[in-house]
N, C-alpha and C positions, 0 to 999 in steps of 0.2 A: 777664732782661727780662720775661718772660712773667706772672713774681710778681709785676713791680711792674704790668703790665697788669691782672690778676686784681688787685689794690689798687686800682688805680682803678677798675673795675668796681663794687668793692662800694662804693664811696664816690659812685658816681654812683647806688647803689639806694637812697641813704636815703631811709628812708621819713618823712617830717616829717611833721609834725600841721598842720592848717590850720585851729582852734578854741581856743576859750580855755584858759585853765593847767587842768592836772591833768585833762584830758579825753580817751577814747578817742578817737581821731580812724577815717577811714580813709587820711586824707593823701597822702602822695606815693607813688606806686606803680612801680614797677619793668618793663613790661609785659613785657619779654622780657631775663629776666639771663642766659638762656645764649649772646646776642644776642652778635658780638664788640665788644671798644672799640677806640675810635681814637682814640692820643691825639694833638695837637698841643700845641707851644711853641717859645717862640722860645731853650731852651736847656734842654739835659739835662748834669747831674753827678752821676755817680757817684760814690759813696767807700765803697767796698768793705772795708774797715778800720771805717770807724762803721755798717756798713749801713744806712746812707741812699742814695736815689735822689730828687735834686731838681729839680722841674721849675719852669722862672721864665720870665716873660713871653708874657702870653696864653695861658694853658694852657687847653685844652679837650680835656674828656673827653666821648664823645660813644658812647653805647650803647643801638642801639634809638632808641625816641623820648623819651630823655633825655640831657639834657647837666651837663654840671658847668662852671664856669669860674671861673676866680681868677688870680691873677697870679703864685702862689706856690704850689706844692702840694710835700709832701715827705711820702717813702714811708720809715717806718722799719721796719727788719727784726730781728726776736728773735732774740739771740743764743745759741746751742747753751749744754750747761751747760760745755763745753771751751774758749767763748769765741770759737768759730768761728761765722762767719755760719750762721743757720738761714732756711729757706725758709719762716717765717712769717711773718705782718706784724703788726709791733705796732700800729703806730697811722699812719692814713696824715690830715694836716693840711693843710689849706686856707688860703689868707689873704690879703689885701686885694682887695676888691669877688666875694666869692664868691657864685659864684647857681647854683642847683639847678632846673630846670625840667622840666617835663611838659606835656604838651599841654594839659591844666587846674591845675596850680599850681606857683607859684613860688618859694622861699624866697631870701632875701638877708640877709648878714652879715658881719662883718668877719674872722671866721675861723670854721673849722667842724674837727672834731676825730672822727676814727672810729676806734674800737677795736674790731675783728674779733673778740677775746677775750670781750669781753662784751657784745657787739652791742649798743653804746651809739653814738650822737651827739651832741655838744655844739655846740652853734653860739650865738656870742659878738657883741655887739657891735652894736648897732642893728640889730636883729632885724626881719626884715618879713615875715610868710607871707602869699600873697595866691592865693585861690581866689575864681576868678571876682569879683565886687563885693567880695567880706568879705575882711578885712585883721585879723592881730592882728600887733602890734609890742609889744619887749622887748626885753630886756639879755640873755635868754640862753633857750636852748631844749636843751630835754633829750631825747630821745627812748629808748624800751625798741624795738628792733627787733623782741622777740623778742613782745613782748606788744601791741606799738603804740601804746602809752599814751606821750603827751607831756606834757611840761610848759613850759610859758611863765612865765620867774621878770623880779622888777625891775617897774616901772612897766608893767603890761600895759595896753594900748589896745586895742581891740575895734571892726571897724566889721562890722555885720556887715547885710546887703542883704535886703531881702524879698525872697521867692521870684520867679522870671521860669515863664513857658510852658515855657524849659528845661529846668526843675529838674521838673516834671512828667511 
């Protein structure tokens, strides 16, 4: 149980971009990942033969002062080359009304997709990042973890705010 803890951990650190396609961002940030998680649902399954751990209705992941929620989230786990469950995580998946927040940004999408392997995220599906005023919306979001470069693919929408005394 603790692997699928540590999975939702990293899936609540994505770091999204919160500016146009194909742009370094500084995006979503993680303040404290060694932080514990907590997670809630209104149901956990197990199946220890597919290594999957699924979590469904209301799920919130909550690490630090970041949360994750969806209604759907499912943890799969790499199988040894014996065919025996391995304590890695292949790809832990998100889905219906999934939002990612921070104290300053939020992303939303109909599903979100994290692979530990290649410290990618995918998030699908009317796309909404919103930092402070500025807003970009699309079909899908790409993000490199390792570099921070995202991309915003599909009909990209752009609103983006003059500066406040804030931002100063």
């Amino acid at each position: 149980m603790r692997s699928v803890v540590t999975g939702l951990a990293m899936a609540a650190a994505l770091p999204l971009c919160a500016l146009a396609q194909g742009t370094e961002t500084g995006g979503f940030r993680n303040s404290d990942p060694d932080a514990p998680v907590e997670v809630t649902s209104d149901r956990l399954d197990l199946a220890r033969a597919e290594g999957t751990a699924l979590f469904t209705g209301n799920v919130l992941a909550v690490q630090g002062d970041m949360r994750l929620t969806a209604q759907w989230v499912l943890v799969t786990y790499l199988l040894n080359p014996d065919g025996t469950l391995g304590d890695d995580i292949d790809t832990i998946t998100a889905r219906d009304d999934v939002l990612l927040i921070t104290p300053e940004e939020a992303a939303e999408g109909n599903e979100a997709i994290y692979t530990p392997l290649t410290n990618s995220v995918v998030m699908t599906g009317d796309v909404l990042l919103t930092q402070g005023g500025n807003t970009v919306a699309g079909d899908r979001l790409i993000v490199d973890l390792e570099t921070g470069l995202g991309e915003v693919q599909g009909r990209v929408r752009t609103v983006l705010q003059p500066g406040t005394d804030e931002d100063q």
